[in-house]
C-alpha positions in Angstrom: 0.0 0.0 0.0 1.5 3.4 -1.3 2.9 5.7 1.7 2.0 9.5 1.9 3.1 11.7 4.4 0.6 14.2 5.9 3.6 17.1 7.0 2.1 17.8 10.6 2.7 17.7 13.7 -1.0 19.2 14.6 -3.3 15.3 15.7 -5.9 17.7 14.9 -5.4 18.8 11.8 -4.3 15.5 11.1 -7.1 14.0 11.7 -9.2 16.7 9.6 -7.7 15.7 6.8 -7.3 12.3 7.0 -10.8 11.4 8.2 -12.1 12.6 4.6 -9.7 10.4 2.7 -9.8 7.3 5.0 -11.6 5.3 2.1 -8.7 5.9 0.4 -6.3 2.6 -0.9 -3.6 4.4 0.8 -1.6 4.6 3.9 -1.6 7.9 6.1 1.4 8.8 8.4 2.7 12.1 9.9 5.4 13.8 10.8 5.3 12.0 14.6 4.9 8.7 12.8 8.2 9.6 10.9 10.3 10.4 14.3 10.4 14.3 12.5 8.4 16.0 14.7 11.5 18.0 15.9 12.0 19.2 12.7 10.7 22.8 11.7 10.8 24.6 8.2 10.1 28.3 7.8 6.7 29.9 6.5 8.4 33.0 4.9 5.5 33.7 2.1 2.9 36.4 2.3 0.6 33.6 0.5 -0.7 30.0 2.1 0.1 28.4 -0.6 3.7 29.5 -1.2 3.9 28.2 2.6 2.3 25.5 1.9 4.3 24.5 -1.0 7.8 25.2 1.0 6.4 22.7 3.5 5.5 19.9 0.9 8.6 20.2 -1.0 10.9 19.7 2.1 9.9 17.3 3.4 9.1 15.2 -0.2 12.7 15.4 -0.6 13.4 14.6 2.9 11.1 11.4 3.3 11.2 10.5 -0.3 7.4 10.0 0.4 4.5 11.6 -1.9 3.6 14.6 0.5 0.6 16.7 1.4 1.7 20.2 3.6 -0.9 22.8 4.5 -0.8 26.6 5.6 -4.1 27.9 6.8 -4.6 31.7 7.8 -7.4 34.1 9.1 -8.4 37.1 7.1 -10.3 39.6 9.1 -11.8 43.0 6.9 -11.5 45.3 9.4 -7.7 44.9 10.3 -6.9 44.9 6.2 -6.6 41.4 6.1 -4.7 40.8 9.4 -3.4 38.2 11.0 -3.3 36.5 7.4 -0.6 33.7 7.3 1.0 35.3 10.1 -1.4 33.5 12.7 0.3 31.6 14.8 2.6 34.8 15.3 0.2 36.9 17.4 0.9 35.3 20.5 3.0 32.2 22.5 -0.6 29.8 23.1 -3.7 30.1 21.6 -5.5 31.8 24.4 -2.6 34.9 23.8 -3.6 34.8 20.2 -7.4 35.1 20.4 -7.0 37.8 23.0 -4.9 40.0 20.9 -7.4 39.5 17.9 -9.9 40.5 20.2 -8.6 43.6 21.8 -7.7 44.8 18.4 -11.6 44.6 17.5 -12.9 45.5 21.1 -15.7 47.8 20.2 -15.8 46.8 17.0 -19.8 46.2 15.4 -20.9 42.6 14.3 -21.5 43.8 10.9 -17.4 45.1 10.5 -16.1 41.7 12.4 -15.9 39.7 9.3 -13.1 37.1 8.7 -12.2 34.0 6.5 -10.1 31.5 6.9 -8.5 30.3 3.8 -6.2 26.9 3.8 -4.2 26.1 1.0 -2.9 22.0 0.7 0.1 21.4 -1.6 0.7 17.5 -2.8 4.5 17.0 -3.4 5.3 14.5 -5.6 9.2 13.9 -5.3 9.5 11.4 -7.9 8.8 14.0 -10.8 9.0 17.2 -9.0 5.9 18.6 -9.6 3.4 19.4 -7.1 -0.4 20.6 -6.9 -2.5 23.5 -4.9 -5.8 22.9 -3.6 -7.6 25.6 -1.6 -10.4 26.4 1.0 -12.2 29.3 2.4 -14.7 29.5 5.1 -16.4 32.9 5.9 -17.6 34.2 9.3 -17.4 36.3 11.7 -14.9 37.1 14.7 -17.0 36.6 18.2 -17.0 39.8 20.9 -15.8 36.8 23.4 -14.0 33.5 23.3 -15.1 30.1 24.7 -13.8 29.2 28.1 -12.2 25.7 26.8 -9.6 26.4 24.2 -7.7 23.7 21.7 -4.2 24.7 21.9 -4.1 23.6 17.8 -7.6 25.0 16.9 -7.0 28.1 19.1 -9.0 30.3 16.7 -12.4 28.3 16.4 -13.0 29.6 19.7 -13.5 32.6 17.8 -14.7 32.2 14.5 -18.4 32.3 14.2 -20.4 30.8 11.9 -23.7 32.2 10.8 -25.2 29.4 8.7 -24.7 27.4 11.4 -25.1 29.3 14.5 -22.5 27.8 15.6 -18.5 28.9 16.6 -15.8 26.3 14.8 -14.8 24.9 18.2 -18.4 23.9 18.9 -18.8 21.7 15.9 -18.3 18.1 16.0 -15.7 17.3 13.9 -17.3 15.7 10.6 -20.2 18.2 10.5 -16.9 21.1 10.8 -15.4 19.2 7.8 -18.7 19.7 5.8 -18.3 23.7 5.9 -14.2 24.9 6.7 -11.4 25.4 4.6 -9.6 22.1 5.4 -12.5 20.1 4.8 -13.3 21.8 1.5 -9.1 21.4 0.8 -9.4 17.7 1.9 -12.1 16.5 -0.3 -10.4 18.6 -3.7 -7.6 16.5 -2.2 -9.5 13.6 -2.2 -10.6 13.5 -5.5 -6.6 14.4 -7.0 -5.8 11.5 -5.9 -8.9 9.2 -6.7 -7.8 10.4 -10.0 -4.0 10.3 -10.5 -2.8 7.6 -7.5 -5.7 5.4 -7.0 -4.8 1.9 -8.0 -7.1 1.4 -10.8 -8.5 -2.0 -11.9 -7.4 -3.6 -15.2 -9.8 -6.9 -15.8 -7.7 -9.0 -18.7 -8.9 -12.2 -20.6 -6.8 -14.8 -21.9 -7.0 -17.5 -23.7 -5.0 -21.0 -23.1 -5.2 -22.9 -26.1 -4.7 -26.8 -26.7 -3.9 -28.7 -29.2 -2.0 -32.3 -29.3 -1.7 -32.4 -25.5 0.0 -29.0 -25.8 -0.4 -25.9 -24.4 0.2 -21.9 -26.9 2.2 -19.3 -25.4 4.0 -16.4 -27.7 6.6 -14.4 -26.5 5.7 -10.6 -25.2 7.1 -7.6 -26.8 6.9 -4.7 -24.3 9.1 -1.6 -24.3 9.3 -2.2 -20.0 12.3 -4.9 -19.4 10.3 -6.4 -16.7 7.3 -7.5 -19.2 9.4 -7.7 -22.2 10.7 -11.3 -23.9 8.6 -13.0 -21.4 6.0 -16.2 -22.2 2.4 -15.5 -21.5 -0.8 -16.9 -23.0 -3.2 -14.2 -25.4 -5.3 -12.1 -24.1 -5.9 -8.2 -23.3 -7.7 -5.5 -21.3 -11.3 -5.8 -21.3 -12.3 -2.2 -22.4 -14.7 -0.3 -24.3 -18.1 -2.0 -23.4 -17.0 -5.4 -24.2 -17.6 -8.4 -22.2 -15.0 -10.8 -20.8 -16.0 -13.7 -23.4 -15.6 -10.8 -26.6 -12.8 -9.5 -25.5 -10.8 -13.5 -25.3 -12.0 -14.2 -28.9 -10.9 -10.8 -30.5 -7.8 -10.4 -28.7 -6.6 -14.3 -29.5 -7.8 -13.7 -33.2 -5.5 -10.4 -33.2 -2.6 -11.8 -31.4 -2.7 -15.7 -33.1 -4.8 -16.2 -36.0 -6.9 -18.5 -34.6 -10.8 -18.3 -34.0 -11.5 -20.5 -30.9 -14.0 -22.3 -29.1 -14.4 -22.0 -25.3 -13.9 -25.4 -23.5 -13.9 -24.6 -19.9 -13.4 -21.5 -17.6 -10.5 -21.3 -15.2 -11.9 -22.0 -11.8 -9.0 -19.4 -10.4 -9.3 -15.8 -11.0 -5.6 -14.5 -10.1 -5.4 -10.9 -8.8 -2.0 -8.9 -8.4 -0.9 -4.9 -7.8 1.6 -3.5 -10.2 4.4 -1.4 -9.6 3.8 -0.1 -6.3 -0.4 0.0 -6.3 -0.5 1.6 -10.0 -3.1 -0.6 -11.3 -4.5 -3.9 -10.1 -4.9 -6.6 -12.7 -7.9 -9.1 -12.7 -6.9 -12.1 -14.7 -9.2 -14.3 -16.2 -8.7 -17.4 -18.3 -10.1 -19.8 -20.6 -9.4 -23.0 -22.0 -9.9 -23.1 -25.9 -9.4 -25.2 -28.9 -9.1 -23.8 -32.6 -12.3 -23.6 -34.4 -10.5 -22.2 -37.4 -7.5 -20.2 -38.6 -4.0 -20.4 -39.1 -1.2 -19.2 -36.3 0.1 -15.4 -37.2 1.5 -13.8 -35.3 1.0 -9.9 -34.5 4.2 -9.1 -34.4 3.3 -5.8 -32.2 2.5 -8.3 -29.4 4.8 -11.1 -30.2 8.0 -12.2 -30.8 7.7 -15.9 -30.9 5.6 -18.8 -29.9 5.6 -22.3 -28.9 3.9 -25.3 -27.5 4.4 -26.6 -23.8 3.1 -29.1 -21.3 2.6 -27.8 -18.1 5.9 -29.2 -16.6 7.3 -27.1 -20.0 5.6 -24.1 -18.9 6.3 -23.8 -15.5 10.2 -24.2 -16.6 9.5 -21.1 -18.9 10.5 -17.7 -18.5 6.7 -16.7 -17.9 4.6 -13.7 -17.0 4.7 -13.9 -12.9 0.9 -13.4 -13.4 0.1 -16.3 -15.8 2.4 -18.6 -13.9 0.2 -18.1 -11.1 -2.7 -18.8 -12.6 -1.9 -22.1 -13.8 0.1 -23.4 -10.2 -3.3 -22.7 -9.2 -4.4 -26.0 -7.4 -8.1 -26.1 -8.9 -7.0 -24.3 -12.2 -4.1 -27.4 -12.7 -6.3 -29.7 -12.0 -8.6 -28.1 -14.9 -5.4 -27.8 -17.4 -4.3 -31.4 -17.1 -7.7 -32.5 -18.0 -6.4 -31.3 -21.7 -2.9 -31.0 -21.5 0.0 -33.5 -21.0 1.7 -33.4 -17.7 
């Protein structure tokens, strides 16, 4: 399962973000997890996300881990956009902080106390350098007092009202808070990024093993990646573009062999694997033929080569890791030596 790094120290904010992308095929860690909770990087930007990005990037290329960093800051009209990013700098604790953004607005009219907190995410990706910005904002309104109970890493929901709700931050349970702030609203844009771009997808693949004389057909892949390339496997492709598993084995054996086969019998096994590190998952599905018609042909795209093994042959060959599988299969064997010499 494919490691990102969530770059905080904060279990709150951690778990703000995280509880959104829990479904996720992914594994979350943090900064604590990682023993690198002493370590502190500079927010020197006027802008979240050029703090947010300075975060990311550091620690991508310290961890080697895809990364997600966030900056968040309040935005308050009547002091011209102040504390903005610079927060966390208004006082030692939290209590300190919401204090000195109250004095400033002591006397200050509901209608002129309005504020926004804005959070920008940055995902690092240190493999290709290249990284992405997702944003939130949350309006409201600064409250004429705070609540008695403050959270040292929240410090500023026990200010920030909001009117939809009725409700200050700090009063919100967290998943209905998720549904209206800027992390939340960061998190799920988040979410779907990487739904999109890191999400193993599923790749369902039908092959066919066909038999003749006692023998089993392999041909011999061509594949630009070394790992794939020169190596046996048995026809067969993606199923893709509205096709069904049984359409997709005859076309893609009539494209790759020659041959126009008959079904004989459905692998009992259906052999699932991930590929390099979660990209895609592979569903593989297989088929016992004979030839109905045709003469072998190769498409020489796909194939280098062929030939015709028993099952002791094949499991000697330089195989597919994948198809091997498949056929060491205990029910699946048991199926192919119904047809096939030993």
């Amino acid at each position: 399962m494919k490691k990102i790094l969530i770059a905080t120290t904060n279990k709150a904010k951690f778990e703000e973000i995280t509880i959104e992308l829990a479904d996720l095929h992914f594994k979350f860690v943090s900064l604590t997890d990682l023993k690198l909770n002493g370590v502190e990087v500079d927010e020197p930007h006027a802008t979240t996300w050029e703090n947010a990005l300075e975060k990311a990037q550091f620690f991508a290329k310290k961890t080697g881990l895809l990364t997600v960093a966030e900056d968040t800051g309040l935005f308050i009209d009547y002091l011209n956009g102040e504390p903005g990013v610079k927060a966390k700098r208004l006082g030692a604790t939290a209590i300190e902080r919401n204090n000195a953004v109250l004095k400033k607005l002591e006397g200050v009219p509901d209608k002129k106390r309005a504020a926004y907190f804005e959070t920008s995410g940055c995902l690092y990706n240190p493999t290709t350098n290249s990284f992405t910005i997702f944003k939130g904002r949350t309006d409201g309104i600064i409250a004429k007092k705070m609540l008695p109970h403050v959270q040292e890493n929240m410090g500023y929901a026990s200010i920030f009202y909001y009117p939809p709700m009725k409700k200050l931050f700090a009063e919100m349970p967290l998943l209905e808070k998720n549904i209206v702030s800027q992390r939340g609203k960061m998190a799920i844009q988040l979410k779907y990024f990487l739904m999109k771009n890191y999400q193993p997808y599923q790749l369902i693949c039908a092959a066919g093993i066909i038999v003749k004389d006692g023998k089993m057909l392999m041909t011999k892949r061509r594949d630009f990646r070394p790992e794939f390339n020169d190596k046996w496997e048995f026809p067969g492709g993606g199923v893709e573009g509205g096709e069904t598993f049984v359409q997709t084995l005859h076309n893609e054996v009539l494209e790759e062999t020659g041959f126009k086969v008959q079904i004989r019998q459905q692998m009992p096994d259906i052999v699932t694997t991930l590929v390099k590190e979660d990209a895609y998952q592979v569903h593989l599905f297989m088929c016992v033929c004979t030839i109905k018609s045709g003469k072998l042909k190769l498409a020489p795209s796909e194939s280098s080569d062929y030939s015709w093994f028993t099952y002791t042959e094949a499991l000697k060959a330089d195989m597919l890791p994948l198809n091997k599988k498949l056929i060491q299969s205990k029910s699946n064997k048991k199926v192919l030596l119904k047809y096939i010499k030993p």
